[in-house]
FIPA-146409 format. One record per residue (C-alpha): x, z, y. Coordinates in nm, 4 decimals, padded with zeros to 6 digits. Layout:
N
        x        z        y
        X        Z        Y
...
REM end
This chain:
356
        x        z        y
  08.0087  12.9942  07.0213
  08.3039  12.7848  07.1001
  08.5041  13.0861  07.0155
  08.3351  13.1261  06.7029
  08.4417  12.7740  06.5791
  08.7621  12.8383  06.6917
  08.8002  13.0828  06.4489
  08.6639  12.9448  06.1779
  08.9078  12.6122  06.1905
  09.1958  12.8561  06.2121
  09.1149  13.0624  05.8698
  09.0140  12.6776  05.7480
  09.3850  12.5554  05.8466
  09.5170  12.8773  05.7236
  09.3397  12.8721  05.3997
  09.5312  12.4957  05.3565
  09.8538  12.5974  05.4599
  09.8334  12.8947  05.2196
  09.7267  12.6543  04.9036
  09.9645  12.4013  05.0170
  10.2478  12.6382  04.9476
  10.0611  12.7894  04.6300
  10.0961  12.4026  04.5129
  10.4735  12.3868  04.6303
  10.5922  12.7096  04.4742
  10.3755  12.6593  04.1333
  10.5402  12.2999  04.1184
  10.9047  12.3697  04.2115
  10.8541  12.6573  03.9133
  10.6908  12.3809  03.6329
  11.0703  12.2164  03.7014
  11.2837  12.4735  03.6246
  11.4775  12.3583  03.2960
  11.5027  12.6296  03.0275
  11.7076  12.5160  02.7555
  11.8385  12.7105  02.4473
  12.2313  12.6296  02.2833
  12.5091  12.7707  02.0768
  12.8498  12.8891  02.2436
  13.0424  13.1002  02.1109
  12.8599  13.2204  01.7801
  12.5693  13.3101  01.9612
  12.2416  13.1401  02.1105
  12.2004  13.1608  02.4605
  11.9050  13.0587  02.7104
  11.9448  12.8728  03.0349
  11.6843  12.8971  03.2976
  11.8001  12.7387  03.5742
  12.1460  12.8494  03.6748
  12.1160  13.1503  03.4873
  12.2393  13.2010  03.1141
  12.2017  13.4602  02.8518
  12.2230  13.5357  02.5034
  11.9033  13.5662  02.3005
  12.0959  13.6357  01.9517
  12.4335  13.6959  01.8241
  12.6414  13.7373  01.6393
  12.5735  13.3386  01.4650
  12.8015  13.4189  01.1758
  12.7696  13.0362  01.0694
  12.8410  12.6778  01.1589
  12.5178  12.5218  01.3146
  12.4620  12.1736  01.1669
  12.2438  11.9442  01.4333
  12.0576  12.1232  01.6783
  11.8083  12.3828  01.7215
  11.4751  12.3240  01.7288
  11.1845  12.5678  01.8831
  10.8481  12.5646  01.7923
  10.5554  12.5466  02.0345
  10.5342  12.9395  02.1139
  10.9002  12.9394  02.1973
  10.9216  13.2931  01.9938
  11.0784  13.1025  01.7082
  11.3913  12.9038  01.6497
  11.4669  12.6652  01.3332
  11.8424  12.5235  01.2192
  12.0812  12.4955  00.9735
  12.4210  12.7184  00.9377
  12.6750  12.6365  00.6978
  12.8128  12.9031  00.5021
  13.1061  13.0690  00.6788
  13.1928  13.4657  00.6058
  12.9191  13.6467  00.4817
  12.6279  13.4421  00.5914
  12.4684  13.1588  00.3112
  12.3922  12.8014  00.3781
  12.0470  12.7167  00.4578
  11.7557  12.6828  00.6861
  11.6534  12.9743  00.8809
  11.4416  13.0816  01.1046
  11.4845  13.3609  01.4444
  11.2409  13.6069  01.5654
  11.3281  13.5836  01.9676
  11.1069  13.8936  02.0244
  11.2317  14.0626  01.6867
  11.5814  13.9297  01.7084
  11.5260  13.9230  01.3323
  11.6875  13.6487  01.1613
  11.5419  13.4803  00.7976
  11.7281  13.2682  00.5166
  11.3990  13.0316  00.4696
  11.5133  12.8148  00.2087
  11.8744  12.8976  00.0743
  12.1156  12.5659  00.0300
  12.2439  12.5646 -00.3166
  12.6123  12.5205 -00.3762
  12.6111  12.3768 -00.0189
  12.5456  12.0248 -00.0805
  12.3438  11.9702  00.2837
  12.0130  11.9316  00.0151
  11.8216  12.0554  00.3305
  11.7523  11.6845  00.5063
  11.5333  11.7844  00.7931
  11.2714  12.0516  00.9159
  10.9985  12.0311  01.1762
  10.7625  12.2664  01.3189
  10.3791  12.1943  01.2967
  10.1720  12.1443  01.6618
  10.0991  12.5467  01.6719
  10.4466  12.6782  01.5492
  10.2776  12.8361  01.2727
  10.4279  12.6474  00.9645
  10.7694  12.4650  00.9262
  10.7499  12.1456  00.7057
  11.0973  12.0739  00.5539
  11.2841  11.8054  00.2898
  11.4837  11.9812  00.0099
  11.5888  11.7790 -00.3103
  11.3601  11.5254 -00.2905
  11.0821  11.7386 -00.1650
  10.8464  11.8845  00.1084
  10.7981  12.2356  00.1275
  10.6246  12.4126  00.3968
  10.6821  12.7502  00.5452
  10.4422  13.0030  00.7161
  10.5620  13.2330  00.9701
  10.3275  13.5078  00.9748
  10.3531  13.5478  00.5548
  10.7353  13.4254  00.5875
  10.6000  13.2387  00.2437
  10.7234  12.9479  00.0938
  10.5282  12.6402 -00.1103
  10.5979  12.2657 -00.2303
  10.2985  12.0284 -00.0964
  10.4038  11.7687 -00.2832
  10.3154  11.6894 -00.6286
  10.6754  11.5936 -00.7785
  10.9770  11.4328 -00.6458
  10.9152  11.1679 -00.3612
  11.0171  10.8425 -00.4383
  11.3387  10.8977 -00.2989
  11.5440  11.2329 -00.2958
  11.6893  11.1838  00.0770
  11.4764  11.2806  00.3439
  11.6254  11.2081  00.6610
  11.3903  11.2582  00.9153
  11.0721  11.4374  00.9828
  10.8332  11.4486  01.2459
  10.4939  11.6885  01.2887
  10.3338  11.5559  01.6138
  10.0166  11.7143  01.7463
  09.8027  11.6049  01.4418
  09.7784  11.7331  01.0845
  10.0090  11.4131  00.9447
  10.3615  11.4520  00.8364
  10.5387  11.1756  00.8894
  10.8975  11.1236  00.6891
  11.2044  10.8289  00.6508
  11.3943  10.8091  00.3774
  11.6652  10.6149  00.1883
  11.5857  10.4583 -00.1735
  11.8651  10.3881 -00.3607
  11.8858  09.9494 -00.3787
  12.2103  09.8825 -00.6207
  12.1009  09.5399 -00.6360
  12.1296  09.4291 -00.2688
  12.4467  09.4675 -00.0432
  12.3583  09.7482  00.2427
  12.6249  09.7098  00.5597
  12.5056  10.0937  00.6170
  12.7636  10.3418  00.5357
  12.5614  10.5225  00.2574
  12.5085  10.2284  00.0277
  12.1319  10.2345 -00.0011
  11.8152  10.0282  00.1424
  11.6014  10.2246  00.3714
  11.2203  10.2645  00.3659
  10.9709  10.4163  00.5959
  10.6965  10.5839  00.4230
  10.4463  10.7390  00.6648
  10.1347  10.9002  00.6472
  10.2085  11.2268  00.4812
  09.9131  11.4273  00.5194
  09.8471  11.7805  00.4798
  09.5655  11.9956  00.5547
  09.6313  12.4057  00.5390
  09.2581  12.4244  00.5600
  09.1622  12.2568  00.2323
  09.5169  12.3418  00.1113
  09.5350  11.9679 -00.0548
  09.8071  11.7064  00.0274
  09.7534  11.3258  00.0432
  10.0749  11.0381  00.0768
  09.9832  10.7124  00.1065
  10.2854  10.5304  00.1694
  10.3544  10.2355  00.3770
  10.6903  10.0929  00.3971
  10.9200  09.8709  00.6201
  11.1623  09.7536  00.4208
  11.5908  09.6913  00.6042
  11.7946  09.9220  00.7382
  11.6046  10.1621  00.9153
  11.8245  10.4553  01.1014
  11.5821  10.6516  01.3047
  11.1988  10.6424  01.4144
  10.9569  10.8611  01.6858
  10.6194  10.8925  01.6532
  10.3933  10.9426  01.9581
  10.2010  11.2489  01.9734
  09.8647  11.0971  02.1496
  09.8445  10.7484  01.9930
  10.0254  10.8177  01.6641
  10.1922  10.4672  01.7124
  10.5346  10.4435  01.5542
  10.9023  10.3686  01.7299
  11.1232  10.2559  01.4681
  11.5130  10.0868  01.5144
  11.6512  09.8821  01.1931
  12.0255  09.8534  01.2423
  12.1499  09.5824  01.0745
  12.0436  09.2616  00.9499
  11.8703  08.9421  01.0416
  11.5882  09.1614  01.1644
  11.7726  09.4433  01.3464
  11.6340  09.5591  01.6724
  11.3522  09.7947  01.7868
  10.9771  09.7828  01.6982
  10.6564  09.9699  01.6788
  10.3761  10.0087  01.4104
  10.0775  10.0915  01.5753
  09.8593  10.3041  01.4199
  09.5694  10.1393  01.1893
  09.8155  09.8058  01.1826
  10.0228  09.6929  00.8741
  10.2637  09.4325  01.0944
  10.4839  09.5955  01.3604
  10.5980  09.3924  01.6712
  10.9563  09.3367  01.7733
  11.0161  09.5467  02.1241
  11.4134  09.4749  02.0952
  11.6614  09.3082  01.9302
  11.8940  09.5553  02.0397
  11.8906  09.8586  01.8289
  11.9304  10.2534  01.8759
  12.1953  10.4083  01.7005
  12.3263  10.7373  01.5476
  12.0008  10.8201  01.4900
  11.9044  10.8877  01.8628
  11.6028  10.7473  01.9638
  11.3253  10.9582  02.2092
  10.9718  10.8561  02.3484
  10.9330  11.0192  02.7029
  10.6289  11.2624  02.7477
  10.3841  11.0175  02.9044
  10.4652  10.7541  02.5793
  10.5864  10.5163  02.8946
  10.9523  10.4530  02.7718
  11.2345  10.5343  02.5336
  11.5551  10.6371  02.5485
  11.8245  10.5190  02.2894
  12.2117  10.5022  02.1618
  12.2404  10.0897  02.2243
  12.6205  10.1190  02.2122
  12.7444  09.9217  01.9133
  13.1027  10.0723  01.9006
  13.1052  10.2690  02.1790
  12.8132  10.4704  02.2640
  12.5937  10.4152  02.5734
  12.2574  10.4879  02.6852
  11.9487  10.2918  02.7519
  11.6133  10.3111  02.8578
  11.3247  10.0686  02.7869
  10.9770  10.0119  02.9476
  10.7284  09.9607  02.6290
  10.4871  09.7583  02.8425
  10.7606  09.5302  02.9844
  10.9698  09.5641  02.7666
  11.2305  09.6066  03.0590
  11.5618  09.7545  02.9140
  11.7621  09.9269  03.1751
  12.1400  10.0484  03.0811
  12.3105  10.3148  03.1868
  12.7194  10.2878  03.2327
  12.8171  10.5762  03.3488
  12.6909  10.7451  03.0093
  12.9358  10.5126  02.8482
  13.1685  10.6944  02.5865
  13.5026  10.6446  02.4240
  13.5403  10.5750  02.0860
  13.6635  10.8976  01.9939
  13.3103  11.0170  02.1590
  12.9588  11.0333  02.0260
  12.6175  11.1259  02.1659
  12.4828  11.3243  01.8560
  12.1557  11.3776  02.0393
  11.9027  11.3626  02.3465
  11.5791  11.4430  02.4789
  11.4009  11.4330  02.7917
  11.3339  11.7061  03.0469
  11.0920  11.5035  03.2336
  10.9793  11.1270  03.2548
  11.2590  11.1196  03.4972
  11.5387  11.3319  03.3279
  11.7126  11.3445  03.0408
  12.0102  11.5583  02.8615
  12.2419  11.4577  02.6141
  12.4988  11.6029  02.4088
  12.8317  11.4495  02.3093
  13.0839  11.5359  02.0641
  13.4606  11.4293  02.1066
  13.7206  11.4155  01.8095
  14.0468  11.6022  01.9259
  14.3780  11.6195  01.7121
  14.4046  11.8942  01.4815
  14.5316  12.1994  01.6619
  14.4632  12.1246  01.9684
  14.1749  12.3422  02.1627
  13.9554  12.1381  02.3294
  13.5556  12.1467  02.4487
  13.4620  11.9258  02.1984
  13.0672  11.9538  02.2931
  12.9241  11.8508  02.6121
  12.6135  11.8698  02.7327
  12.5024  11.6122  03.0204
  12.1808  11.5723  03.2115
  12.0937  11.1823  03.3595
  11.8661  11.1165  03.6216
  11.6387  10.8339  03.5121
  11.5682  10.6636  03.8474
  11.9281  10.6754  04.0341
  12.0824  10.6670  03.7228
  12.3035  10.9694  03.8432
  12.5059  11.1665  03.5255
  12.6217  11.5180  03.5995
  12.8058  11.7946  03.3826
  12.4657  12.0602  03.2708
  12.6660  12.2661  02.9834
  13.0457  12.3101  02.8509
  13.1388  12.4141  02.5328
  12.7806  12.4080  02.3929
  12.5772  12.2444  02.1593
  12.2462  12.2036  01.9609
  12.0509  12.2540  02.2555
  11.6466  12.2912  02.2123
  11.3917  12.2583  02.5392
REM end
């Protein structure tokens, strides 16, 4: 009998050990970082240590960075023209390797603002001349879903998160007031651009938040909104929760170049709060804690042209450097910061545009 028992506890303590390790090995594998990027006119995949090209040849100049849908069998960015290839938005095929001009950029005047995937990576919404036009993957068909020009004919930024609403910033042109923003003109942030591909109809209902607004994040679970005005009496950092009309100052320090990122649990953000030279920082929305980072200080030559997070606990970034003309240089740089330790270490050379 007593043998029995001991049996039984060993194939017990077995059957732990063996689940313990399941849990190890599944959990080591969920933080592998894949991450796609351009380098030398093609787009390459890194998993891990490993690298390899999912496309070439990229006859074209990337403009900003690419961004994968949900599946992770399509890719979305802009090329300028260069050789053979037009200016535009398009879209890859991983699987198919199959590249497609979505929406062609006239006379390349950058017309094409910004582009984001919807929840399921079936449709991309994007801003061209003062309009949103959304694109369906399977039909590779095209079709306005708004009724006429917006009120403004710059839209800057775009955001689908894991609802049917659209939400969009843009610039309207203010003559009449005195803007300290580079482009001359008072910014506004509408929200609350709906669309439903069900009943095919679109609804805007605009809200705005009048200064000068230079980048927002939405959060995916709460629909809450992250916004940073620049400059002004009111610059800083604040959120518009969702169903409210006032938001609440989080900040008076602002994010800038248009970097601003809400970490996947909606705990903190991560933001540009360099004024002339660039550096990061993090802040705890419930405590409003702000925690800087400065080793990921910059020169003034340098800029961090964007950043997202890996984890709550990592992040990667990606700077650009002016060099003189003539001079070869690895102008892009991509970096990867450890949250907690606050530890900065080189992740890519020579590459940029990166998508997790």
């Amino acid at each position: 009998m007593d043998f029995l028992k001991s049996i039984s506890f060993v194939r017990i303590l077995l059957a732990v050990v063996v689940f313990s390790l399941l849990i190890f090995l599944l959990s080591k594998d969920v933080k592998k970082t894949t991450v796609i990027f351009v380098r030398d006119e093609a787009i390459w995949i890194k998993k891990d240590s490993l690298d390899q090209k999912l496309f070439e040849p990229l006859a074209g100049t990337l403009r900003g960075s690419l961004v994968r849908s949900s599946t992770k069998r399509t890719i979305a960015f802009l090329l300028h023209k260069e050789k053979n290839i037009k200016s535009g938005l398009y879209v890859l095929n991983v699987n198919q390797k199959k590249l497609l001009l979505v929406q062609e950029d006239e006379q390349d005047e950058q017309s094409i603002t910004d582009f984001a995937w919807s929840p399921r990576g079936d449709y991309l919404v994007y801003g061209y001349k003062g309009k949103l036009f959304l694109y369906r993957v399977i039909s590779q068909k095209t079709k306005e879903i708004t009724k006429g020009p917006l009120p403004s004919n710059s839209l800057l930024q775009l955001e689908w998160p894991k609802t049917q609403n659209i939400y969009w910033w843009e610039f309207t042109a203010d003559y009449e007031k005195e803007s300290p923003t580079p482009i001359g003109s008072v910014a506004k942030l509408n929200l609350s651009g709906y669309y439903d591909p069900k009943n095919k109809e679109t609804v805007i209902e605009t809200q705005r938040q009048d200064g000068f607004l230079n980048t927002f994040t939405v959060d995916p679970l709460t629909l809450d909104i992250i916004f940073s005005v620049a400059e002004g009496e009111d610059k800083g950092i604040y959120m518009l929760k969702k169903g409210e009309k006032a938001p609440f100052l989080l900040t008076k320090q602002p994010a800038f170049s248009q970097t601003i990122r809400l970490s996947l649990r909606g705990e903190k953000i991560i933001y540009n709060c360099g004024v002339n030279i660039p550096q990061l920082c993090t802040m705890d929305i419930k405590t409003k804690h702000v925690k800087t980072y400065p080793q990921t200080r910059t020169s003034s030559k340098e800029q961090i042209v964007f950043l997202d997070w890996v984890d709550d606990k990592t992040i990667l970034y990606e700077t650009h450097r002016d060099v003189p003309v003539g001079k070869e240089s690895e102008e892009y740089t991509i970096w990867k910061l450890y949250i907690e330790s606050g530890k900065k270490e080189l992740f890519l050379k020579n590459a940029r545009g990166f998508s997790l």
